[in-house]
N, C-alpha and C positions, 0 to 999 in steps of 0.2 A: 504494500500500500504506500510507502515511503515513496518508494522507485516510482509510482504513477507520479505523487506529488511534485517530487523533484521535476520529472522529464516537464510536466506540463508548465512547471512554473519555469522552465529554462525555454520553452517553448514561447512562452507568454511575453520573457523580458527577451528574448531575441527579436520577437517580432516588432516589440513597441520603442528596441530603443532610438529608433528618429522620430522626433516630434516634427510637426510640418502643423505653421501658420500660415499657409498660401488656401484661399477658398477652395473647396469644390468646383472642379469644372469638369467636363468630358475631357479634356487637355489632363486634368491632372487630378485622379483619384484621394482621397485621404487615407493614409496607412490601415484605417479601421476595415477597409474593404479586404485587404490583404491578410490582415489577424483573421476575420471572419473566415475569409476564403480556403486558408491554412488551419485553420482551427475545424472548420466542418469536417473538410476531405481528412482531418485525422481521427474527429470525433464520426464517421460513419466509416474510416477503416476499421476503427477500435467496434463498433457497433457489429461492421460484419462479423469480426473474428470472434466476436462473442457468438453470435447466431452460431456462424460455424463452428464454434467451439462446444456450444451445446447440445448440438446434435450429435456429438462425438459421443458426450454422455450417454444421453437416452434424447429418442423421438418426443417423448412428452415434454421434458425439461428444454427443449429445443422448441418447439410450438411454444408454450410461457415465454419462450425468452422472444423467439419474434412478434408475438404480442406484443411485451413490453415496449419493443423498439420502436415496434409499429406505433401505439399509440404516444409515445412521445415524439418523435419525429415528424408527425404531422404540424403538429405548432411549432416545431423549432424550425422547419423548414420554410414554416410561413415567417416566421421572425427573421431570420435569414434574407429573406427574399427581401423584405422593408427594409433590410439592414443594408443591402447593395445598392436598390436603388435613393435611401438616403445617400450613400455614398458617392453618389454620380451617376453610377451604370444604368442605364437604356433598360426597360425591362427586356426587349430582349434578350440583352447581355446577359441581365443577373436572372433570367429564366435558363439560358443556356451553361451558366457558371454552375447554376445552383445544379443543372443536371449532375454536371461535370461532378461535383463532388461528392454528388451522391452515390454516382457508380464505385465511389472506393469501397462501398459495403461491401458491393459484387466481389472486387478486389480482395478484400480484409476474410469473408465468408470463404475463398477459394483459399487463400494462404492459410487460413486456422486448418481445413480440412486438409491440406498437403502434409504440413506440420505438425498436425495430431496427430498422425501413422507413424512417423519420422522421431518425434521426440515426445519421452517418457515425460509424463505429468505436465504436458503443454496446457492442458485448456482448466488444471488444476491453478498455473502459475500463472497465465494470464487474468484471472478474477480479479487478484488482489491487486493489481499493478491497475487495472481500468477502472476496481473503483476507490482507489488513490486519486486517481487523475477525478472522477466527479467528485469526490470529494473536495479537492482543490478547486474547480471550477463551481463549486456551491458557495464555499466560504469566502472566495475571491470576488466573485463577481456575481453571483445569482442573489445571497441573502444581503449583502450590502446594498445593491438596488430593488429589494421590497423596503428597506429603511427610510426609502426617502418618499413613501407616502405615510403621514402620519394621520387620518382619519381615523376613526375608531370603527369604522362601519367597512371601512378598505381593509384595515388592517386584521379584524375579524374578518374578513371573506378569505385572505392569503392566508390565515389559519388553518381556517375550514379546507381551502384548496390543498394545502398541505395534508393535514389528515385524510383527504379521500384519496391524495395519489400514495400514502405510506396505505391504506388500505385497500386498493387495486392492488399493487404487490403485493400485499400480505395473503390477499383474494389467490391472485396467480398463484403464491408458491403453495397455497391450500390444496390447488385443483390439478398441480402437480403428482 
């Protein structure tokens, strides 16, 4: 779990150490488009290789785990996509990007099942390393921006939303 934390927090200050004050334009992107872009394509390899790593397990535990993906990747993909075209990109662009990084699950699901046959206790070793890395991307950047709506009617609803997504997984690994 360490190992996740690290890689993605060396991933993170790699990405952002040029700040740029020159506006948005189609001439010239802001660095955030690139985080985003580099960050999905590794958060949907990591996604594949979990798919595929769980099928390695068992059939069942491999259906839960594409669930899971499945239904969180629809909003982040939609978040994603606002996040490019803030950025500048055309939506075609950031419809075609957004493809683009998507297919690394393809990618990530082939390499976990290559790897799984190949190396003892792979899809055992990879868990703890991917969920270091959400972990880190929770504490970093997901819970520090629910903090900055202070409503009490907001801030009970991201409770509440909290609780039902710990309780769909709780759901999933039941029905496992």
């Amino acid at each position: 779990m360490i190992l996740g934390i690290l890689v993605f927090f060396v991933v993170e200050k790699f990405l952002r150490w040029r700040h740029c004050h020159i506006p948005t334009s189609k001439e010239h992107l802001h660095p955030f488009v690139a985080i985003n872009l580099v960050g999905d394509a590794a958060h949907n390899l990591i996604d594949g290789m979990l798919v595929g790593a769980s099928y390695l397990v068992s059939v069942p535990i491999g259906i839960t785990t594409t669930v899971a993906v499945v239904l969180h990747e629809i909003p982040q993909e939609i978040g994603d996509f606002g996040v490019l075209i803030h950025g500048g990109l055309t939506v075609k662009k950031a419809l075609a990007f957004n493809l683009l990084t998507a297919m690394s699950a393809i990618l990530g699901a082939i390499v976990s099942i290559i790897m799984g046959d190949q190396i003892a206790g792979f899809s055992l070793s990879l868990l703890p390393v991917t969920a270091g890395g959400f972990l880190y991307l929770a504490g970093s950047d997901l819970i520090p921006e629910l903090h900055h709506e202070t409503k009490i009617s907001t801030s009970f609803l991201q409770f509440v939303l909290i609780l039902l997504g710990v309780g769909v997984m709780a759901l999933l690994l039941f029905l496992e």
